[in-house]
N, C-alpha and C positions, 0 to 999 in steps of 0.2 A: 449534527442536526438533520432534520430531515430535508429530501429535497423537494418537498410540496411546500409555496412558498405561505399559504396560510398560517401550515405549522409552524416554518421559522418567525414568523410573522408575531404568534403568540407567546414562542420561546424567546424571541428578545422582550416582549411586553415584560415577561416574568421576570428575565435579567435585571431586566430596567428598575422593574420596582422595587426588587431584592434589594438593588445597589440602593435605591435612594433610601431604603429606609435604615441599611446600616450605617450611610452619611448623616439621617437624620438622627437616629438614637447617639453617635458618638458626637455630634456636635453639640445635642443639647442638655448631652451629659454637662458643658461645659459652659453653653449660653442658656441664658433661662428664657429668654425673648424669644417666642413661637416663630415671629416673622420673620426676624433674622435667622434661626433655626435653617427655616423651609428655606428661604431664597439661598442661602450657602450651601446646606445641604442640593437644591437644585442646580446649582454649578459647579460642585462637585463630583456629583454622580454624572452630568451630562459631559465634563472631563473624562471620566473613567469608560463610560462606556463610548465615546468616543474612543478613544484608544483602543478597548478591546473589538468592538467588532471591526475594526480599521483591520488589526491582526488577527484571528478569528476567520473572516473575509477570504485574506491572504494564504495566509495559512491552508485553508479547506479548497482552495483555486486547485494550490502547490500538488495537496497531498490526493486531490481528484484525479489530475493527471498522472502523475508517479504508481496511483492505484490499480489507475486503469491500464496503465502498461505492463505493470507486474501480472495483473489478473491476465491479461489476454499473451503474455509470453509463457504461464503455468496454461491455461487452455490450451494454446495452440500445439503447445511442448506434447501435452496428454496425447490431441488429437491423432497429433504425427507417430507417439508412440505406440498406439490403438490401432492405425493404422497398416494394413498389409505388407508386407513386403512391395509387391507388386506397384502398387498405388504410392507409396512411399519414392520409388526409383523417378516416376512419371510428374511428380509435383515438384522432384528435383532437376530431373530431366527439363520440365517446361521451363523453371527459372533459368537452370544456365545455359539453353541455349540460346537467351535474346541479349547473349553479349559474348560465349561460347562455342567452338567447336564440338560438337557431340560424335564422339569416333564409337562409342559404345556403350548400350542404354535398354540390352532383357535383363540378363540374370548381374548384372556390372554394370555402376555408370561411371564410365570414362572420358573427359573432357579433354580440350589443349585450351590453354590458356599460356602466352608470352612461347610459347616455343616448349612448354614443358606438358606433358601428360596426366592429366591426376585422376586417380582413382578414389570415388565417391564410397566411404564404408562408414557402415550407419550399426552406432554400437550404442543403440539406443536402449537396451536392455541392461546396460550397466547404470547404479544408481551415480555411482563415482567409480570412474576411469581410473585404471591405478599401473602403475607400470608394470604387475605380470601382466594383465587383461594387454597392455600396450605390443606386450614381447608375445604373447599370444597371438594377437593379431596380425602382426609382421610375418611371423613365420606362417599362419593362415595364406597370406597374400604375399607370401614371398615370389612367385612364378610368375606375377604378372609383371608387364614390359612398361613398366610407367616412373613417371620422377618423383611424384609425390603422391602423399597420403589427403583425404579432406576428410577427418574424421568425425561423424556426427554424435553428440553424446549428451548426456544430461551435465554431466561438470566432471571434471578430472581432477587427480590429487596431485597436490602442491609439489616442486622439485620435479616432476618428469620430464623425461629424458625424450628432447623432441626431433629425433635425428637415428632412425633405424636400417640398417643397409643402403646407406648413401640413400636414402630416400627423405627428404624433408617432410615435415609431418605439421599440419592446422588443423587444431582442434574448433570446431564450432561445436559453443556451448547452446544451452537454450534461450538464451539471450541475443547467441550472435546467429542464430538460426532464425530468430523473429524480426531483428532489424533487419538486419542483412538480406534475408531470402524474403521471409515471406511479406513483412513492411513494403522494403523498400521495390517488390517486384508486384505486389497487391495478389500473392495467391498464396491460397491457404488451404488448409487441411482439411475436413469436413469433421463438422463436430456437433453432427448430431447425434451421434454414438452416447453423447458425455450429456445424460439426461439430470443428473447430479451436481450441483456446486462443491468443488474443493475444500470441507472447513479443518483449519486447525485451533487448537484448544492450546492457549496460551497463558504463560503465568499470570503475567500483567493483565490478562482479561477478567483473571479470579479477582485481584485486586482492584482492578475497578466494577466490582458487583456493588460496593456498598457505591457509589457515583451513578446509577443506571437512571436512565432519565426518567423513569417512573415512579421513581421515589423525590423525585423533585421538589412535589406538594405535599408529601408530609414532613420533607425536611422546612418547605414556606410555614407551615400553618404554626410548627413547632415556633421556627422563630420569631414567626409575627408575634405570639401571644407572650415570648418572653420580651420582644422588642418593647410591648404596649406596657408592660408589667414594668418595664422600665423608666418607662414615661407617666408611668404613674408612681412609681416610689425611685426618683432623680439619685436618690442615693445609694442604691445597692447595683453596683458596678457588676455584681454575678451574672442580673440579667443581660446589661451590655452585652458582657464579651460571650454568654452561651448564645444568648440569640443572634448577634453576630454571626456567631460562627456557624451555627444552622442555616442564616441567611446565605451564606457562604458556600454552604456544601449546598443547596438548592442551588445557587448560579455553577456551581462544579459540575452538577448534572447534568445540565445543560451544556457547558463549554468544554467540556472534557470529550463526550464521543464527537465534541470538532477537530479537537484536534489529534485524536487516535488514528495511528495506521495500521487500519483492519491489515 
């Protein structure tokens, strides 16, 4: 839904009345008394929507946060990787020296941490780390005088081998390069370069074309008029269940990009 709270405001209105009016055509498929109809069907549908927007609610909290962290670990990841060499060493430079020794930090950054030496190598140009790119780089950086490796990268491939010339080897993905460094130190990359959003094109996205909340109202209007058509000839149960069902896919439009993770 959206987050203008007028519009959620009229997409539950819509919810609401969808539900009540599939409560009301199935109930009085079966009572013929209008009053008791409406009052059951009204504590029925104020059950249901009760529940759903409870979860609904919960759900859109969950999947805001979890969004927003993903979105800004792909940002930041770009930024870093758009970013210079130069300016790259400096932004790593700043975090680890406010808990780091910094022995060495132009063309190398080299830290002590616990009594060991680690050299900063940023293999941000690979999409997935793989263990030639690993053995490549070892021999690259074999002459340098240090204990271990801190290897910066987008993700590496599964089973490698993390122990190269007695040298220990931590891979920070871009995951652990957004907690770790730039979260939990509050500096970041500069990312005005990135004038463009990231979009990907998804299977699941094709399939929910026929769901888009824009088609909402003609899936309503459909079902209203087989709902009434129902309630006007009690006996032909076709209408029930198509209009139903259109009432149905109109609340789906609506509840569906809630709980989609873009």
């Amino acid at each position: 839904m959206s987050k203008f709270r007028i519009v959620n405001l009229f997409d539950k209105l819509f919810i609401s009345i969808s539900v009540f009016l599939i409560a009301y055509a199935w109930i009085n498929f079966y009572i013929s008394n209008l009053w008791t109809t409406f009052i059951l069907s009204l504590i029925f549908s104020f059950a249901c929507l009760f529940v759903l927007f409870y979860f609904m609610d919960k759900k859109q909290d969950k999947l805001s946060l979890n969004q927003k962290k993903i979105d800004n670990i792909n940002k930041y990841f770009l930024a870093f990787r758009l970013t210079p060499r130069k300016e790259k060493l400096n932004i790593l430079k700043n975090i680890l020296s406010s808990e780091n020794e910094i022995i060495a930090s132009d063309d190398d950054l080299i830290y002590e941490k616990e009594g060991k030496r680690h050299l900063v190598i940023i293999a941000t140009q690979y999409e997935k780390l793989s263990e030639n790119d690993l053995l490549n780089i070892a021999e690259q950086y074999a002459e340098y005088n240090v204990d271990a490796y801190d290897i910066i990268c987008n993700d590496t491939a599964l089973n490698i081998n993390k122990n190269f010339s007695k040298r220990s080897i931590t891979f920070i993905n871009k995951q652990k390069l957004y907690t770790d460094y730039f979260e939990k130190y509050s500096i970041f990359p500069d990312c005005s370069m990135l004038n463009n959003p990231i979009s990907k094109v998804r299977f699941k996205d094709i399939v929910k074309n026929m769901f888009l909340p824009h088609k909402a109202k003609s899936y309503f209007f459909c079902g209203l008029i087989l709902i009434f058509s129902s309630i006007i000839l009690p006996y032909h149960i076709y209408y029930v269940i198509f209009g139903s069902v259109l009432l149905a896919f109109s609340v789906a439009c609506k509840v569906i990009p809630r709980f989609s993770n873009k």
